[in-house]
Structures are given as C-alpha cells and as structure tokens.
N, C-alpha and C positions, 0 to 999 in steps of 0.2 A: 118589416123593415129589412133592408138588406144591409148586410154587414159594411158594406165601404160607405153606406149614405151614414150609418151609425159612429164611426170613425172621422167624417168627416164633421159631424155634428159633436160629437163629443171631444176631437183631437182637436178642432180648430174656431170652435162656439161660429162654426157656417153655415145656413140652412141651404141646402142644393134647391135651385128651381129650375129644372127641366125643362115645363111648358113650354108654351108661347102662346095656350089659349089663353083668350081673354073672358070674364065674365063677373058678375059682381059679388064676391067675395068678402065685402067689409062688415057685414055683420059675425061670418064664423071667424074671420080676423080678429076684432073684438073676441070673441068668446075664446080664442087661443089663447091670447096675450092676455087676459084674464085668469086662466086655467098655471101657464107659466111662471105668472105672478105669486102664486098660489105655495110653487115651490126653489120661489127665487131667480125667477129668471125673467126676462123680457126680450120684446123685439124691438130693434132700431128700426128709428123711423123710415128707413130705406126698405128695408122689412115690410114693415106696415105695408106700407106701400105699393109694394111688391105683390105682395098675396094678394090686398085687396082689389088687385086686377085681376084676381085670376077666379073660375067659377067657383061659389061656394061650394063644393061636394067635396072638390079637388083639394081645397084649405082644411077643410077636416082630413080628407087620407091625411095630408102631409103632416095635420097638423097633433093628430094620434100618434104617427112615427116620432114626431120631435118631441115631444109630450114626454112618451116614453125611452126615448133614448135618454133627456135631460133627468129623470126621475133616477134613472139608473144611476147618472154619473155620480148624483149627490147621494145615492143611497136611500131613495124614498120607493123603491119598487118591491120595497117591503112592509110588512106591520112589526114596527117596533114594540114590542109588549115589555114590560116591565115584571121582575116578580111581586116588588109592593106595589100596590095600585096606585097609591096617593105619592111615590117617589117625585122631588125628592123632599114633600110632605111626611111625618109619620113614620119614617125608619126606624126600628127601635134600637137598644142598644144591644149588643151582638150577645151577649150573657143573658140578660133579657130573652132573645128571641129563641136561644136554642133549648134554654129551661122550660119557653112554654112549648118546643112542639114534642118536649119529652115527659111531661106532664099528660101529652096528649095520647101517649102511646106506653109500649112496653118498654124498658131502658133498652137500648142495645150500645155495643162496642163500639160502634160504628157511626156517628155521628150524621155521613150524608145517606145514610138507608136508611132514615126516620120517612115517615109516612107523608107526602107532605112537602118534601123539601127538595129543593133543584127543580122544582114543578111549577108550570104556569099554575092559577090556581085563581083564576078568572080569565074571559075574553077579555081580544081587544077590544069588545065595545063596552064591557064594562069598564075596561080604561078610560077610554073616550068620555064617559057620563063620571067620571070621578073628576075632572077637569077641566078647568073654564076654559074658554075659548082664549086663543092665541091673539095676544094685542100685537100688533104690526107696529113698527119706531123706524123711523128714517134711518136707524145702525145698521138695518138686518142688508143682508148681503142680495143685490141685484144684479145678477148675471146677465151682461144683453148680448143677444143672439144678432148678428150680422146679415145680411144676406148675400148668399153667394152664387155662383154661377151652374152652367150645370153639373152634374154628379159627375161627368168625364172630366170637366175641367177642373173640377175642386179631387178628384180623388188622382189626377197626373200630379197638380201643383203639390198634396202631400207626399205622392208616392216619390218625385224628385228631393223632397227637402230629406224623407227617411234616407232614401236610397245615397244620397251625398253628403250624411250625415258623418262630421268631423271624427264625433265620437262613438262608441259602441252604445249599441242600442238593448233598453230592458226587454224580457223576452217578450212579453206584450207586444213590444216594437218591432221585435224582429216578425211575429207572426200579423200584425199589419202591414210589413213591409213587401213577406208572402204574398197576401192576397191583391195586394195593389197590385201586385209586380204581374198579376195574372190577368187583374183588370186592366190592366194597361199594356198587353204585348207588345206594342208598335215602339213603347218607346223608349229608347237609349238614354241613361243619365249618362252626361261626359265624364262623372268622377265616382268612384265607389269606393274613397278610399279606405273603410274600416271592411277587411276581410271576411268577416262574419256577413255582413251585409253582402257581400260581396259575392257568396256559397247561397245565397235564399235568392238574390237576383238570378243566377247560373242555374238554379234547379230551375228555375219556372223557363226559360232559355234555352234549357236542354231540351224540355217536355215540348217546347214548340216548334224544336228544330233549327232555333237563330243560334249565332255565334254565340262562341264565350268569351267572357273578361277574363281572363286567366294571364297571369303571369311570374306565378311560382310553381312550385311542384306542390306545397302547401294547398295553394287556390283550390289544385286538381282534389285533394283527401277534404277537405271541408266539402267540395258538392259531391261527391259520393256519398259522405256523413249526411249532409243534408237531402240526397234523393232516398235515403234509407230512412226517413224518420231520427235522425242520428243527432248529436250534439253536434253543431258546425264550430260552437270553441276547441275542439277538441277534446276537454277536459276528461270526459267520459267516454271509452271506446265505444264506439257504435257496433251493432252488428247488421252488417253490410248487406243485404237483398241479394237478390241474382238481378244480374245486369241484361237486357234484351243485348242483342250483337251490335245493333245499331250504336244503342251507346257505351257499349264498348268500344267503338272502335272512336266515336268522338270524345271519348276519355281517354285513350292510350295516344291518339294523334294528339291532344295538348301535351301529353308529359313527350311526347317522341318533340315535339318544338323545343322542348326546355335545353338550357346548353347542360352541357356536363360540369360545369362548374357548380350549378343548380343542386345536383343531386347530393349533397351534403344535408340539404335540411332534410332530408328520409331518417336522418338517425334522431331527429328527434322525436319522430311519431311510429320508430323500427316498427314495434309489432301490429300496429295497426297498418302500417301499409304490408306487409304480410298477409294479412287478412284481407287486404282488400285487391292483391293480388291472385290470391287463393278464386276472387270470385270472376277478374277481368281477363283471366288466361292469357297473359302476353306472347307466350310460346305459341301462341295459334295463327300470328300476326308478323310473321317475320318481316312485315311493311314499317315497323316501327320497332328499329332496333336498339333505338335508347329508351325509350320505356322500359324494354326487357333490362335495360342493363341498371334502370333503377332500381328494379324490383330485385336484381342481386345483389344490391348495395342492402338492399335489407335487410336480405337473407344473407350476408357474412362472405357470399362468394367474391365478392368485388369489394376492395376496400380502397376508403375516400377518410379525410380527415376533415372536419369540421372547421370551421374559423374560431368558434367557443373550443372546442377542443384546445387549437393552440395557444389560444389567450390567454386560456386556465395553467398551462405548461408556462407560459414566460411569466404568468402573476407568479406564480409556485417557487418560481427560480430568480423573482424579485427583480424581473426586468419588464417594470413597467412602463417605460418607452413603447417598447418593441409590442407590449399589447396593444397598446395605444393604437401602432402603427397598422395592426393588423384590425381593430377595430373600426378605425377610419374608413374600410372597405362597406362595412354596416353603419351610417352614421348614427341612424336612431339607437342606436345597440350601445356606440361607443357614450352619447347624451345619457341614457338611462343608468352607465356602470360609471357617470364622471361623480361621484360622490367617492366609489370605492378606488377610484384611481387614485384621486387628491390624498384620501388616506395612505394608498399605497407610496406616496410619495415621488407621484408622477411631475408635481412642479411646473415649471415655464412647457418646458414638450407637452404636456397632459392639455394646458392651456390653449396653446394653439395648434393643437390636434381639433380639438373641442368648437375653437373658433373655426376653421377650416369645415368644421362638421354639419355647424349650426343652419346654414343655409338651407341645406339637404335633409333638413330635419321635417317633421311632420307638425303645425302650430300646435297639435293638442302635447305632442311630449313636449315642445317648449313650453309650456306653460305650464306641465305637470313637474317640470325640470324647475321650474320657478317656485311652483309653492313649497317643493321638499328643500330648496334651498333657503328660504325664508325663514322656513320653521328649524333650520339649523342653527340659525342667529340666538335661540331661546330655547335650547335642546329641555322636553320633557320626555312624560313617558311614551315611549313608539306605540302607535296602533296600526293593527294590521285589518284588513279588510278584504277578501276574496269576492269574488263576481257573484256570490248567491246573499254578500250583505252579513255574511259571518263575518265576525268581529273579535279579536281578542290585543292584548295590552300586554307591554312587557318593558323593563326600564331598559334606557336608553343607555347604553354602554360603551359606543363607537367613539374613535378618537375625535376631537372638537377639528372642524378646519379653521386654517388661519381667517381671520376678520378680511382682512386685507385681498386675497383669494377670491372667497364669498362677493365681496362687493364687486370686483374685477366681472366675475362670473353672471354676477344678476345685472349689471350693466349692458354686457354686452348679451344677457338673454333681451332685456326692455330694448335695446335698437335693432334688436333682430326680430322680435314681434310687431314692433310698432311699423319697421318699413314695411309687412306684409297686411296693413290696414287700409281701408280704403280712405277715401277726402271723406266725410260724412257728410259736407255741406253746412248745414244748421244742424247741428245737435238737439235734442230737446228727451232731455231724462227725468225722469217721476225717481223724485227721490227715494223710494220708497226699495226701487230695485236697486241700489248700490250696494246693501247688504247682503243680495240672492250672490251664492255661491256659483261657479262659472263650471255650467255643469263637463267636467271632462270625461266621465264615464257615467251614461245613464243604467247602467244594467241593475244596481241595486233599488231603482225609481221604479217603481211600479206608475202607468198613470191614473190619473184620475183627478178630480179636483183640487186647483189651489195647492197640488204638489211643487214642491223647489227641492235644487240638488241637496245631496247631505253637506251640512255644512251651513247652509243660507240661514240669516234669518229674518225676521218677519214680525211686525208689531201685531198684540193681540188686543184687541176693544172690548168693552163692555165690563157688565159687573160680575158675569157668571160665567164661569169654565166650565163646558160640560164635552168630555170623550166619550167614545161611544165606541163598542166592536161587536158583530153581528155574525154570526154564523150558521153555517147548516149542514151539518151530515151528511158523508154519503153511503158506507154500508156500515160505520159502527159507530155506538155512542161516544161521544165526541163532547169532551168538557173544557171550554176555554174559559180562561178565568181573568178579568180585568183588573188589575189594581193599578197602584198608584205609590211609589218610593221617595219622599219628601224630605229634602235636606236642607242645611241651613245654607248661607253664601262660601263658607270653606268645605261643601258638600261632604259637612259632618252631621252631628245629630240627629239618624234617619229614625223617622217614624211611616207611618203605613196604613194607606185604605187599601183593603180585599174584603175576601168573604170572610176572613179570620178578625176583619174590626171594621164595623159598617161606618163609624163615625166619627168625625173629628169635631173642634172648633169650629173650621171650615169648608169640611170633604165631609161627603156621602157618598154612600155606596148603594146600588138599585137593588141590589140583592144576585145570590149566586144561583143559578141556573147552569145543570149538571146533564140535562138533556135536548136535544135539538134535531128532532126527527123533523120534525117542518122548522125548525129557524129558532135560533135566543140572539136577545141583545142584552147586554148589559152596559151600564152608563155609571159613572162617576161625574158627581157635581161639587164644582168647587166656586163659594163664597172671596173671590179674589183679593177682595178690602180686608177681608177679615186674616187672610193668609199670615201662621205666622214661622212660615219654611219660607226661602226664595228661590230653592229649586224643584220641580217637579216633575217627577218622569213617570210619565206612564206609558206601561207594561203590559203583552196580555201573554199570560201564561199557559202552555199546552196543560191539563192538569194531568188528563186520560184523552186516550183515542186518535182522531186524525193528524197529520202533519197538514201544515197553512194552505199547504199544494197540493192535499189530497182531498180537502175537505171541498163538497159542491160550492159553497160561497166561503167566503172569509174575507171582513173588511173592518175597517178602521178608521174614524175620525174626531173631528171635533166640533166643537158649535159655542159660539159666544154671543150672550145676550142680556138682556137688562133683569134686574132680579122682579119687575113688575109687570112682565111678559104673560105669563103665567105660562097656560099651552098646555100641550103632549111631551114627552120626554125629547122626542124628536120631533123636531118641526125644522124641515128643509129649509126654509129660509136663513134660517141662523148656523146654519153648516158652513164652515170655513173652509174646512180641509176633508175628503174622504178617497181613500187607496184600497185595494184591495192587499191582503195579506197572503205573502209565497215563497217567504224567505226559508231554506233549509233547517233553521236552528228550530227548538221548541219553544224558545221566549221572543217576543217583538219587541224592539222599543224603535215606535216609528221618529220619536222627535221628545225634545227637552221645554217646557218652562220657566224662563229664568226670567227674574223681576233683577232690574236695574240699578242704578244709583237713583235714578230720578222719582222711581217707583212705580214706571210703567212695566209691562212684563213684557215678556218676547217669546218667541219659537225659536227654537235652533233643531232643523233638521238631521235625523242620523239616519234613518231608514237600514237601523241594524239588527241582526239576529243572535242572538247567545246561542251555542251548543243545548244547554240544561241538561236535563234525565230525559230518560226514555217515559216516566211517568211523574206525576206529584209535581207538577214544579209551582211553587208557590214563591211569592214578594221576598219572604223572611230569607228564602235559601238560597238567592242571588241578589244580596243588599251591596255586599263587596266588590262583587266584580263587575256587575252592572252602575256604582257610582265611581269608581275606577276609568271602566270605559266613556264614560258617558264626562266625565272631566276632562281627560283625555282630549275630546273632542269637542270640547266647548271652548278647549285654553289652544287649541291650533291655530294659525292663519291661516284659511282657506284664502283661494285665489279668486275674489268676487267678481262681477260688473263690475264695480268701481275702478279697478285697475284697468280695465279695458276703456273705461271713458276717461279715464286719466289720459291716455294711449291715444285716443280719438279725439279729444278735444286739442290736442297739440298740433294736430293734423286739419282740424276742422276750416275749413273756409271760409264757411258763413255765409256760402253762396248755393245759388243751383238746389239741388233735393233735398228736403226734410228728411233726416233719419231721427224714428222716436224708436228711443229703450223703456219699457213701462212692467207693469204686472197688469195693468188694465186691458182685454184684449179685443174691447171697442174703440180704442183710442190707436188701433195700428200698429207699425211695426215690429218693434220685434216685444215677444211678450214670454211666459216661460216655456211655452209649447213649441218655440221656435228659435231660444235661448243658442241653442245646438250649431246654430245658423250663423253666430258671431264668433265665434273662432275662424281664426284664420287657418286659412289652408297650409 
C-alpha cells in the first residue's frame, strides 16, 4: 500500500477508487465487507457499490490494502497476548502469585529475576483455545468506510485542509503534510497560515524549483530547519547541512526582499541564524545586500532594537500605555500579553488598544484569548503544557481582573469571532460533539482512532472498561508498565491497579510483562457497576528502557463491552479509542474516567506526559502530582463545539446548504478529523 492511499484511508475513513474498469466484483465485495466487519468496520452502501463494479482481482488488491491499513488504525496488526491465559478470568492475588513462583525457585533479592516472570509463558494460540468465541451485540463499534474519488483527488483535498490548517499540526501531521505536499507539486494552497506548516510546504517548493511563501525572516530559518532534517518549531537547534548554490542563492534572495524593519526578529533565534550563516556565505553574494546585513544583526556588528525589547523597558518603567502602543504594531503579540497588561494596570487605553487589535487578530488566538479568560472568572490551579504534551501544575498567584473588564473583554472577543463565521444555512449538530473540546493546537494529539482534543469529552457504553497498551522494542529491553490511579469524586482516597496489586473489587490486572523483543500487551479490566472510585486514570509507566518515541511501536487505548461478550482480551471491534504513544515525558496519561451525577461515566481527554525518573517509575510514586494535574484539567473550561454552534446558530438561515457537526464520519461534514476546519480564519 502506498503511504498517501493509507493516510487517506485512515485520515478520512475514504477508500480511493482509481479505475474505471469495470467487471464483476460482488462476490470478493461480500468477502471484504465481511473480513472489515470482523474488525469493526464496514462499507457504505455507495461503496458496496462501487467495487462491485469493478473486476474481482482488483477488489481483493484493494481490498487487502484497506483491510490492513484499518487493522492498523484500531490496533489489530498485532497478537495481543496476555501473561495470564484465562485474563481477565483466574488472576490471582498478587502475594499469592509471587509466593508461588518463589516456592518455584531459589529466593533471590530481586523479585522480577525470578524464573518465570515478565515472560510470555504460552502462545497465542494457546490463548485463543483458553477462550470462547467473541459474541458480537448491536454496542460494538462500526466504522463505515466511504467511498471516495481518486488517490489524486482525495490526497489534494487532505493535503489542502492540512496545508490551511488554522492550527499547529501533531508531528504525525506535519510529516503527512510532507509527503502530500510532494504528491501534489502542482498545487498552491491560498493560505498557510500556521508557520510550521508553512517550512514543510517550502522544503518540498524548494526541492522543486517553485516559488516560496515566505514573508518573515522567521519563514526563511524554519525551511532551512526543515531542509536539514531540523525542528521547523524552532525549539531545538538544528544542525544546518551544506546548502547546494542554487539554494543559496533562493534563500538569501527571500531574506535580501525582507525590509529592514524585518530584521529584529534575528535576535530571537541570534545563534542559530549564526549557524546558518556560517553554511549560506552571504559575503559571496554581494547581489543581496541585506541578507548580509541580517546576518550582522546576529553577529552584534549591526545593532536593531526589538519591539519586545522595548515593551519590556516601558512595562519595567510601569508605562503601560506606551507598551500597548508599541504592541499594537504586533496585534496577535499585543492579544496574547492582554491578561498581563490589565494586571499592569493598562485600563480604558489597554482596552481599546486590544479592540483596535482584535480584527487583525489570527481566529485561533481569539479563541485561545477566550478560554484563558473564562477560566479567569474561577481562578484554580495554573497548568502548563508545552508542545511535546509535558504537563505540570502550579497555584495560581496573579492578581484577580476586575469582573466588569473580563465581561467588557469576552464580549467584544464573541462579536469579533462570531462576525468572522459563515451563514451555515440549516444547522444540524449530533449532540454528542458539543462537549469535544475546539481543538486549537493539535501537536500534543497524536492520530489515530476516536481521538478528541485535550480537554473534550465523551460518553463511555457498556458494562466493562478494558485499556489496553502495546509495545515493542527496538535495540533494548524496554518495560512499560500499565496501571491504573483511582480516586473518589474530591479526587482523594487513591487506590491502585499495577503489577504491584493485580486486583480490586472491580479492576484486574493481565499481568506485568518486563520484556518485548517481538511485542507485550498488557490490559487492565474494569467491572464499571461494581466501581466503587469515580475517577480513573490510567497511566502507562516507563519502568526501564525506551522512551514512547524511541521504542519501534508504542500505543494506547481502550475498549468497552458487555460483561457476556466473552472473546480475546482484544477484539477490534469493541476498541473506542487507540493512539499511538510519543510524548517526551516517562509516564502517559492519555485521558480521565469520570462517572457523573447521573452515574453514566465519561472521557475526559489530556493527552499528557509527566517528566518521572530516568527508571522505576511506578503508580505509587506519582499519585500527587499526577491527581493534581489531572484535577487541574478536569475543573478548566475548555473552549468546545458548543460555543461555536452557539456562534452559528445566531447566524444560521435555515436556508440554502446543510452544514452537519458530528463525531459520525459517514454522516458528513465536519467530524474530528476535520474539526481544524471550523475555526475561523
């Protein structure tokens, strides 16, 4: 299968159909849609359709590819093996189990170097024969596959929605965004507005000899970063390649266009454009004489003042006006620092600086201007969150703003968003997405199935919780460890499943597997009726060995289903949610638990990382700071769908085109994969 048909299959549940032979195809049809079934998925009847016109040979290639692209996305292109056969049958209890496999051996110190333990200790087909077959119920989750156009048509229409995407995209995103941008040379998105996106367009642009989108000195250091294999956030210096002359000289003639006014933002990336001076020789190019002259801005020979430079001087000197006034030149700059202006005691000028601002504002920082002012109204404790989904928590100190202010401020953010919406026509929203959080930065989102931003949440069905996280080594033994952190509704009285207490009331544990040269899973199942916490987080902990982003696979989900199912630990069809795992920290907690007043339970998305140890990290020794964080983010107002259909529906017509908001993504428009799409420009 080739990477953009797999992207398009998995990014947008669309099967490409190419052909335009025709032949009779309805029997391996049948046997796909059969096969699909098998692991949660199906074809719409446009589908059906579709293939069965086309020859049967051609339905099996295609329908092999789709097979296994979908197998992937839910996380079945593995064998899930258990360490107890009979899980979550027959556990025993954790004092129990360690007493007999030391009964079984010599004592040693050492508890997981007993003979015996962290070890498969059957196939999986002895799994398979310990286990009744999987009874299928109208609950289990059905995925329908779409039919779509051909591969060019369906991998432009995603590489446009990536490419003009409002918000910063997960790295995953970014490197589909690459390969479209290559399958698709011909053609120009009108808008690129997130800069990151904007360095992966321009590398593949360069390599083919088209213009650039370029219109900072910034622009020019992110596609150098990005032609070098580099970080195009910046965040991490790149080390810069040798440049052929050619593009040299199409990188020195965008910075030689830049005005002089331009060359201010060099001091923010000084020694990397240093370095990447060192590689583009300006001095060889006397045809572009301001390039040269930026590259002395960064070397100290030529000296420029910054706009932050003097904003920081007039805040310091407690003339807040005057920042204001300088800030207005940057509007998005002057939006994002209006919290510490109001502090500073900027008042009525601060105010209509900010309005004067708002226009020229970008919709996602209004909208991220919206929710930090929200949750001003109800100050807890601050969490912070960096782009790799590292997370930490700290009390909230800053001085309260007036009430009166606040409301002034989110008023005139709601008719500054709402005039940049379109008429929707007829509205028609699935209740269900009002609570998915508005995703305004995807980079901590990894894709993959039934994923929502952090923050969203989500009703869970069924009578059985079962999580699940899968991994596999790549050149060292590599121990990740799943447990499970259980608090009550004031997310006090923690208790705990790991490998350290396999059993509760209502949690099991599948047992701890310490090695994974071909692949471990381990599962957690939890009896929901019987729960007697209402929060549950679960956690998969580095214990030894790889980091999320170093290991060959690492993934994450869950599965809910009836307790009279019976089945394999894993069986696709009852998979909800599965991501892969690439966060920086050593501990994951992709998402929360929380059962309600009514006593239905819910999801609440974090898709966050803990720092932890370099080794050992186990449940017990991040109970604090992990139910901390994780309150934290359950007690915010995130900025949903709902507020946007609030938005929309004041607007709405009730004429002319259907706009659907859903999570269904046979039912059309917009859905979460495309969520990106509803922010205003």
């Amino acid at each position: 299968m080739s990477s953009i048909e797999e992207l398009v299959i998995t990014r947008r549940l669309r099967v490409p159909v190419d052909s335009r032979a025709v032949g009779d195809g309805e029997a391996a049809t049948r046997q796909l849609d059969a096969a699909l079934l098998s692991v949660g998925f199906a074809c719409s009847p446009a589908l059906l359709l579709r293939l069965a016109g086309l020859p049967g040979e051609q339905v099996i290639d295609l329908g092999v590819r789709v097979l296994a692209a979908v197998r992937r996305l839910v996380g079945d292109h593995v064998r899930h093996n258990v360490y107890f056969v009979d899980f979550p049958a027959d556990v025993p209890e954790t004092v129990d189990f360690w007493a007999s496999l030391m009964r079984e051996t010599v004592p040693t110190f050492n508890l997981l170097d007993l003979p015996g333990y962290g070890r498969y200790q059957h196939t999986f087909a002895d799994l398979v024969t310990a286990h009744g077959e999987f009874v299928a119920t109208a609950g289990d989750r059905v995925t329908v596959l779409q039919v779509g156009g051909t591969l060019q048509d369906e991998a432009r229409e995603l590489y446009l929605s990536l490419a003009g995407s409002e918000v910063p995209l997960a790295a995953e995103d970014l490197a589909a965004l690459r390969m479209l941008a290559a399958f698709c040379p011909g053609e120009t998105p009108s808008r690129i507005p997130v800069r990151e996106n904007r360095a992966v367009v321009n590398e593949v642009r360069l390599a083919a000899g088209l213009p650039l989108a370029v219109d900072t000195v910034t622009d020019v250091l992110r596609l150098a970063c990005a032609c070098s294999g580099g970080d195009v956030t910046l965040v991490t210096p790149a080390r810069f390649r040798s440049f052929r002359r050619p593009e040299r000289r199409v990188l020195l003639a965008a910075l030689d266009a830049m005005k002089p006014s331009k060359h201010a933002d060099v001091l923010r990336h000084r020694e990397q454009w240093k370095r990447l001076g060192e590689r583009l020789h300006p001095h060889e190019y006397p045809q572009f004489p301001r390039a040269a002259e930026l590259f002395e801005v960064a070397r100290g020979v030529r000296q420029v003042r910054s706009i932050e430079g003097r904003v920081e001087l007039a805040l310091t000197a407690g003339r807040t006006e005057e920042a204001a006034g300088l800030l207005e030149r940057t509007p998005g700059a002057l939006l994002r620092r209006l919290d510490h202006l109001l502090r500073a005691g900027g008042g009525s000028a601060v105010l209509k600086a900010a309005e004067r601002a708002a226009p020229d504002v970008s919709g996602r920082v209004l909208l991220s201007l919206r929710e930090h002012l929200q949750n001003r109204l109800a100050p807890a404790d601050r969490t912070f969150t960096n782009r790799y989904g590292r997370a930490w928590t700290t009390a909230d100190t800053r001085q309260p703003l007036d009430e009166g202010i606040l409301a002034h401020v989110l008023a005139m953010l709601d008719a500054e968003i709402a005039s940049r919406l379109p008429d929707p026509g007829e509205l028609v929203v699935d209740p269900d997405v009002i609570d998915v959080a508005l995703p305004l930065s995807g980079k901590a989102v990894a894709p993959g199935l039934g994923m929502l931003p952090r923050g969203s949440v989500s009703r869970v069905d069924g009578e059985v919780l079962r999580f699940f996280v899968h991994w596999r080594e790549t050149s060292q033994r590599t121990d990740y460890d799943l447990s499970a952190l259980m608090l009550d509704a004031s997310f006090e009285r923690p208790t705990q499943i790991s490998w350290t207490n396999y059993r509760s009331s209502f949690a099991t544990y599948s047992g701890d597997l310490t090695e994974a040269p071909e692949g471990a899973s381990e599962f957690i199942d939890l009896k929901l009726g019987k729960a007697d916490k209402s929060v549950i987080i679960p956690q998969v902990n580095i214990y030894a060995g790889e980091e999320f982003n170093e290991a060959a696979e690492a993934f994450f989900g869950y599965m809910s289903r009836d307790s009279t199912q019976k089945g394999l630990p894993f069986e696709p069809r009852t998979v909800r949610a599965k991501s892969d795992l690439r966060g920086s920290g050593r501990i994951a907690l992709p998402l929360v638990f929380l059962r309600g007043d009514d006593g239905g339970w819910r999801a609440k998305w974090l898709h966050l990382y803990l720092r932890g140890y370099p080794s050992f990290n186990q449940v017990e020794g991040n109970r604090v700071s992990t139910s901390q964080l994780v309150r934290s983010i359950v007690e915010r107002r995130y900025l949903t769908v709902g507020y946007l259909v609030g938005l929309l529906r004041e607007k709405a017509s009730g004429q002319g085109q259907v706009t659907r908001i859903g999570l269904d993504p046979s039912a059309g428009g917009y859905t979460p994969s495309t969520l990106h799409e509803l922010i205003p420009a």
